[in-house]
C-alpha positions in Angstrom: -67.7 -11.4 -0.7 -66.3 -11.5 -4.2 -68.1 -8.4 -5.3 -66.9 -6.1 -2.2 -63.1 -7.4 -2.7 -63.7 -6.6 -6.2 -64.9 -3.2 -5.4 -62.1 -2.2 -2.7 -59.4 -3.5 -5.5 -61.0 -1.1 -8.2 -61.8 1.9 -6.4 -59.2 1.8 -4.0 -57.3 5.0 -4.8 -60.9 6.5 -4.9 -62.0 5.1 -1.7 -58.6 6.7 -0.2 -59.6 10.3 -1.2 -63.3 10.4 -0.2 -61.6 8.5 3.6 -58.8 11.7 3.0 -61.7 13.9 2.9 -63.6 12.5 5.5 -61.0 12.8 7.8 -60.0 16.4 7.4 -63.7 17.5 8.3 -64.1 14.6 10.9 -60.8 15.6 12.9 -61.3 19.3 12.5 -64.5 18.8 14.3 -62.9 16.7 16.7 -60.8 19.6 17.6 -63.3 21.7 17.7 -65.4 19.9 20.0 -62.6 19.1 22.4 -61.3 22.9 22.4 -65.1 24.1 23.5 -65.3 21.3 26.2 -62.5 22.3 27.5 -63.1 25.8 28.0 -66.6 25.5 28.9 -67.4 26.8 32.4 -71.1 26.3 33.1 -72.4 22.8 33.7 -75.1 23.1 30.7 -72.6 24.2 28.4 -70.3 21.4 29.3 -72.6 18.8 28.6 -73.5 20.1 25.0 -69.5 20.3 24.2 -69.2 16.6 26.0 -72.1 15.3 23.8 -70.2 17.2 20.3 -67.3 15.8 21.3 -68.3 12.1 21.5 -69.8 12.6 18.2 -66.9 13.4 17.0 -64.5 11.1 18.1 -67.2 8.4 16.8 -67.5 9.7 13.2 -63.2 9.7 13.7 -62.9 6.2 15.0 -64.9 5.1 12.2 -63.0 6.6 9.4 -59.4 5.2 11.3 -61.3 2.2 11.0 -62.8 2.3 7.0 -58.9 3.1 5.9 -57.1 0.6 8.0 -59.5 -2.3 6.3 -59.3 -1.0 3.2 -55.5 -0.6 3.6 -55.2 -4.5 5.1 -57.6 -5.9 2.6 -56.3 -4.2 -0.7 -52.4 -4.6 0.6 -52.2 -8.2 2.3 -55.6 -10.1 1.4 -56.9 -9.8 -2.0 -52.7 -10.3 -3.2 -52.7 -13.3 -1.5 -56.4 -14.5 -3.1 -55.9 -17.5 -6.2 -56.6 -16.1 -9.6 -59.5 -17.8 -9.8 -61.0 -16.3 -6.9 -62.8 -13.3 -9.0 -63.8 -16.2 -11.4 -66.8 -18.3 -9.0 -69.8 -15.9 -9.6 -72.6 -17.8 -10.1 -74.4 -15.0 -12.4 -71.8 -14.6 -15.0 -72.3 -17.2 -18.2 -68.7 -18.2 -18.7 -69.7 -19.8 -22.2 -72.5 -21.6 -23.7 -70.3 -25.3 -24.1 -70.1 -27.4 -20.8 -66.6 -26.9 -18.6 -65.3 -28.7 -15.9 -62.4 -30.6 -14.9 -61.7 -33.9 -16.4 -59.9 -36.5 -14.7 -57.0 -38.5 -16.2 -58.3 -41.2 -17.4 -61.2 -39.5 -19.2 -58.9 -37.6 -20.6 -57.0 -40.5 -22.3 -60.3 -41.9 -23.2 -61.1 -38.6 -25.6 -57.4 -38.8 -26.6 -58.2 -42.1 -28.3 -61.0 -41.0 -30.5 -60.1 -40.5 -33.9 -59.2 -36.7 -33.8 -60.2 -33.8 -36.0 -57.6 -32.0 -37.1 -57.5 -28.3 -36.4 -54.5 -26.8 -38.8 -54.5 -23.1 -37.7 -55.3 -21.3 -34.7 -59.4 -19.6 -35.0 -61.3 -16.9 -33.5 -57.4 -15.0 -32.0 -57.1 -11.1 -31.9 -53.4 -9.9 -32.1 -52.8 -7.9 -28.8 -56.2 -8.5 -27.5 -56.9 -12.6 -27.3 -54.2 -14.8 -28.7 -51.7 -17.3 -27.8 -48.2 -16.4 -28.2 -47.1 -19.3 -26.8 -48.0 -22.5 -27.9 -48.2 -21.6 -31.7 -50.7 -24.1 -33.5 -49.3 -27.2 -33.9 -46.3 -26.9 -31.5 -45.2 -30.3 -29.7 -45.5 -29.4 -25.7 -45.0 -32.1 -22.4 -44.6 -31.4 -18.9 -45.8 -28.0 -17.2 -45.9 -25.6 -19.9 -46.0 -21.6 -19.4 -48.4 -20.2 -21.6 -48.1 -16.5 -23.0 -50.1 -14.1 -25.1 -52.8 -11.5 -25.1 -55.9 -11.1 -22.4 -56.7 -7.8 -22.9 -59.8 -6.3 -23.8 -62.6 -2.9 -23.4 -63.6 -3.6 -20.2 -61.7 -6.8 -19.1 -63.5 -8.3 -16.7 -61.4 -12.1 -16.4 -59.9 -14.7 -18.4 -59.6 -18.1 -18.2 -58.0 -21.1 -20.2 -58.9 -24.6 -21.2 -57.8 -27.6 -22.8 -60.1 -30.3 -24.5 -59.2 -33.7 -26.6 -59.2 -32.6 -30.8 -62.8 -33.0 -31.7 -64.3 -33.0 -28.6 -66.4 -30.4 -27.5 -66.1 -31.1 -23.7 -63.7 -28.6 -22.3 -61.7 -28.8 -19.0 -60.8 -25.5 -17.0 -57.0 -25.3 -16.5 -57.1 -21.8 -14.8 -58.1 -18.6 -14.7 -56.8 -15.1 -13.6 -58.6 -11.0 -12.9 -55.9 -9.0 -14.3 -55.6 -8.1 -18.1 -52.4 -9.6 -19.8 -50.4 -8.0 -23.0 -47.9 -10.4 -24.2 -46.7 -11.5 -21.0 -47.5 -14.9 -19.1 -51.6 -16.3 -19.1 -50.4 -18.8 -16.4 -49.6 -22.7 -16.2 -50.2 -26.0 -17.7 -49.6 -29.5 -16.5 -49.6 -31.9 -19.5 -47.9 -34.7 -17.1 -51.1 -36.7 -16.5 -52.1 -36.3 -20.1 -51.9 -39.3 -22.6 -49.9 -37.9 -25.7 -51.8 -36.8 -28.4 -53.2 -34.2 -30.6 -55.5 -31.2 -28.2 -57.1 -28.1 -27.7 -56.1 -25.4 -26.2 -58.5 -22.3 -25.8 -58.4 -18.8 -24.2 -61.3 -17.3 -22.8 -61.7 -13.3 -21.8 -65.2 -12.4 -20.0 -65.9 -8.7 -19.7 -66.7 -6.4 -16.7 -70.3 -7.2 -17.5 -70.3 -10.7 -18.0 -70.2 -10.8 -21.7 -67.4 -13.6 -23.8 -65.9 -12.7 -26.6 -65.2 -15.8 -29.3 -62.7 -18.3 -27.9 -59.5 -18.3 -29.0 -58.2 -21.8 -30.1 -54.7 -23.3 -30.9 -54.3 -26.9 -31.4 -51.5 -28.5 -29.8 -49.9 -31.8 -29.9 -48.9 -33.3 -25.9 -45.8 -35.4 -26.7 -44.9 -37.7 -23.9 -42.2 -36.2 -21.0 
């Protein structure tokens, strides 16, 4: 289901010329067929031009049909999907360090090792995969927007994640399908973090499955 909502949100100007197309030949027939049956006189002849004329309406029907889903699906339903909703393919290799989400308390239980410190931000691009917003080192509470640069050759997705400083266990935050140049990446809630020094890393996948290097800002959560 992922791939063919992908697929009608790519290709969907395409997929409304080649329906365009269809169309003009399907309902030209159509006329066609129903201008024959109705002049046909002779009972042979009339059942030939009924038969065309079925035919035709079918092959019609169908194309009504093909541009009203791809109309519904590409207008109201893959708008209204979450942003992670392109990101749950079981094929793709996100990246080669564990993810998943970590509950509070775990969270303040890798807060209290003794961190490394991470001065700079490593592995950004300028205009292609950076944070513009938190800048290394920034003090951040509450929900935090975060803004910068997803935006790569053949962007496939992009997700962030956050992780206690010096730990290599990474929890996904979110994720979104549509490339991003210096505008918003999405949300964080640092509420039901304990304050301390983090990670915060941006990931871009390409169309083909394919991570670039991570880029990571450390960040210190300051209590709300």
């Amino acid at each position: 289901m992922v791939t063919v909502f992908k697929f009608l949100a790519e290709h969907e100007g395409l997929i409304y010329i080649v329906l365009a197309i269809g169309a003009l030949f399907s309902f030209r027939w159509l006329f066609r067929s129903w201008r024959d049956w109705r002049v046909a006189v002779f009972g042979l002849e009339r059942e030939f031009s009924g038969r065309r004329l079925g035919r035709s309406a079918v092959v019609s029907a169908l194309i009504v049909v093909f541009f009203c889903v791809e109309f519904f699906t590409a207008t109201f339903i893959i708008p209204g999907l979450p942003a992670n909703f392109f990101v749950a393919t079981a094929t793709l290799d996100f990246i080669s360090t564990p993810t998943g989400t970590l509950s509070p308390a775990l969270m303040t239980q890798l807060a209290n090792r003794t961190p490394v410190a991470k001065p700079n931000a490593a592995g950004c691009i300028p205009g292609q995969l950076e944070f513009t917003y938190p800048q290394p080192n920034d003090a951040i509470k509450g929900i935090v927007e975060l803004t910068g640069a997803a935006n790569i050759p053949n962007f496939g997705f992009y997700k962030y994640e956050s992780a206690s400083s010096g730990s290599d266990v990474w929890a996904t935050i979110a994720a979104g399908n549509a490339a991003v140049n210096g505008g918003s990446l999405g949300f964080w809630d640092t509420s039901a973090l304990t304050p301390g020094d983090y990670q915060l890393r941006l990931v871009v996948i390409d169309n083909e499955g394919k991570s670039l290097a991570p880029c990571v800002v450390p960040v210190q959560v300051t209590a709300n």
